[in-house]
C-alpha positions, 0 to 999 in steps of 0.5 A: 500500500504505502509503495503503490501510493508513493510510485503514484504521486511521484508520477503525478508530480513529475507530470503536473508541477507546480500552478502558476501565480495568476493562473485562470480558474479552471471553467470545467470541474470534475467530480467523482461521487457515489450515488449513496447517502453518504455523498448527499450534499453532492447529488443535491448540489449536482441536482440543483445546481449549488456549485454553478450558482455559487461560482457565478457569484463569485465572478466564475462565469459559465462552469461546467460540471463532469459528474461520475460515479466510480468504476474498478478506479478507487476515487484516490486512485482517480484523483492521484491520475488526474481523472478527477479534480475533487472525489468523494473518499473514507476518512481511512483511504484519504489519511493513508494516501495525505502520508503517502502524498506527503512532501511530494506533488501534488499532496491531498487534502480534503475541503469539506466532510460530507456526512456522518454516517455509522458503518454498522456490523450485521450478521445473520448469525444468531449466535454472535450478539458482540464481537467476543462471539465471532469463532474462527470460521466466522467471516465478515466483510469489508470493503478492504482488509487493514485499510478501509474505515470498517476494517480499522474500526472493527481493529479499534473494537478489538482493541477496546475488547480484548486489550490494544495488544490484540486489536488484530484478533479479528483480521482473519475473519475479514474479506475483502469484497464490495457493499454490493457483493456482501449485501447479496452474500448476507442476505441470500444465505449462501456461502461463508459470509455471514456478517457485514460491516458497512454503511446506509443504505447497505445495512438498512437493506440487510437489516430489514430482513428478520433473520439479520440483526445488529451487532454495533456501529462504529459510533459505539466504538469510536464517536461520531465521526465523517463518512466521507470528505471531499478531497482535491489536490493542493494543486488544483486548490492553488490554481482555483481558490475561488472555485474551492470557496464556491464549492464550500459555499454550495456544500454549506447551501446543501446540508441546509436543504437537507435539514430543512426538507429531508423529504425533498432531498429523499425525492432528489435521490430517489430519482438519481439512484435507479436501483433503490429498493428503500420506500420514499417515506423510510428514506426520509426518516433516514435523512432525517436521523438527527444521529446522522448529521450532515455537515461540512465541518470534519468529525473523528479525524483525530480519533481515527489517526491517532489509532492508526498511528498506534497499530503502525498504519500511519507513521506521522498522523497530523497533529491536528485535523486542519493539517490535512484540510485546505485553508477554507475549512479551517474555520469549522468547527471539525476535530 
């Protein structure tokens, strides 16, 4: 992991240098975002127009928005080959890839959070009620084994349980496989995957079947903390501070509408995600969960890296959280 980032970033370096003072902002943006809840403020912007609208008052006249959704690509590696200017990442992902980026060009740094979000642990094993109850033939899904937000958090499980000694007692269980793949597992019944720990809508779905229940969230374990941030280069940073101050604006303007009109905003997504299975009212009670805010301002960054600095994931945490965001957060009130 730490390899594959450093070769990465050096070629991104080599490639792009550095921006030049007085340089135009860019007129074409473009954002990679998933179709989930976890980025709702950025399909509410996508769907009302809040960036464009914002950049025009900031004198950015006739901005066009690219929007796309991830392929095979990780968002971060996208960012990293110049395949997008801002993507929606995990905390776990963007914190690795700031120390790999670190004293290279074009280092990362996020702008915004954009929701908090639990991932929660389900199975449909009856007999596992807590962690302790996990046996050696138990297996349970994450999106990355070590280094994706699911798999640290259940280490800081195991760390609170059994000791900081064994925060990896769980490791063995874990396999790597997409939200989509282990909701299917989960739910049919078939094979050795039993448990899932993932995120909304994912675990609303699995848990609306009776034989699959919950066994924590990570807010038990860890506080509330961001789901995911938004996330550009101090390059492009450099070269559009305008735009990135446009993009905060929009954002701030999105998280409004979404805790004034949950409803509205559960209709927004409804008719951007094709595939939902989720009625329009449940969908609006999720939104409107006051436990899963959706703010700007970044939650559980430190909590999280310094726990990475202790099981050697990070080797040089930041010192605070603003050290890995752009100036234009600076001011909120994250931790």
């Amino acid at each position: 992991m730490w390899a594959r980032w450093g070769i990465v970033w050096l070629a991104v370096a080599a490639l792009v240098g550095f921006a030049r003072p007085g340089h135009a902002e860019t007129e074409t943006l473009r954002i990679l975002r998933p179709v989930d809840l976890a980025a709702l403020p950025l399909l509410i912007a996508e769907h009302e127009k809040l960036i464009e609208k914002a950049a025009q008052k900031a004198g950015i006249n006739a901005l066009t928005i690219k929007w796309s959704a991830p392929g095979k690509t990780g968002p971060l590696d996208a960012l990293a080959a110049g395949q997008a200017d801002f993507v929606a990442a995990e905390i776990v992902p963007f914190l690795i890839a700031t120390e790999a980026s670190a004293d290279k060009m074009p280092p990362v740094r996020a702008l915004a959070a954009l929701a908090q979000r639990p991932y929660v642990l389900v199975t449909r094993n009856a007999a596992v009620k807590t962690i302790r109850d996990f046996k050696d033939n138990d297996r349970i899904a994450v999106p990355s084994v070590k280094n994706s937000g699911p798999a640290v958090l259940l280490e800081m499980a195991a760390a609170q349980e059994w000791g900081p000694d064994k925060y990896a007692k769980l490791d063995p269980l874990t396999v790597a496989r997409s939200d989509e793949a282990a909701t299917e597992a989960v739910e049919s019944g078939k094979g050795d995957i039993a448990s899932h720990f993932s995120r909304s809508p994912y675990s609303d779905d699995e848990l609306a079947d009776s034989k699959i229940h919950r066994v924590m969230d990570s807010f038990d374990i860890a506080g509330p903390h961001s789901a995911t941030l938004l996330v550009t280069t101090t390059r492009f940073h450099d070269a559009n501070p305008g735009l990135c101050a446009a993009l905060l604006g929009a954002l701030t303007e999105a998280d409004q509408l979404i805790k004034s009109s949950p409803g509205h905003a559960a209709e927004i997504y409804v008719g951007m995600e094709k595939d939902h299975d989720i009625a329009l009212e449940d969908l609006s009670d999720m939104i409107g969960d006051p436990d899963l805010a959706y703010s700007t301002a970044p939650a559980g960054i430190m909590r999280l890296a310094e726990f990475m600095q202790r099981i050697g994931r990070l080797k040089h945490p930041p010192a605070s959280w603003k050290d890995v965001f752009l100036p234009e957060a600076h001011d909120l009130a994250g931790n």
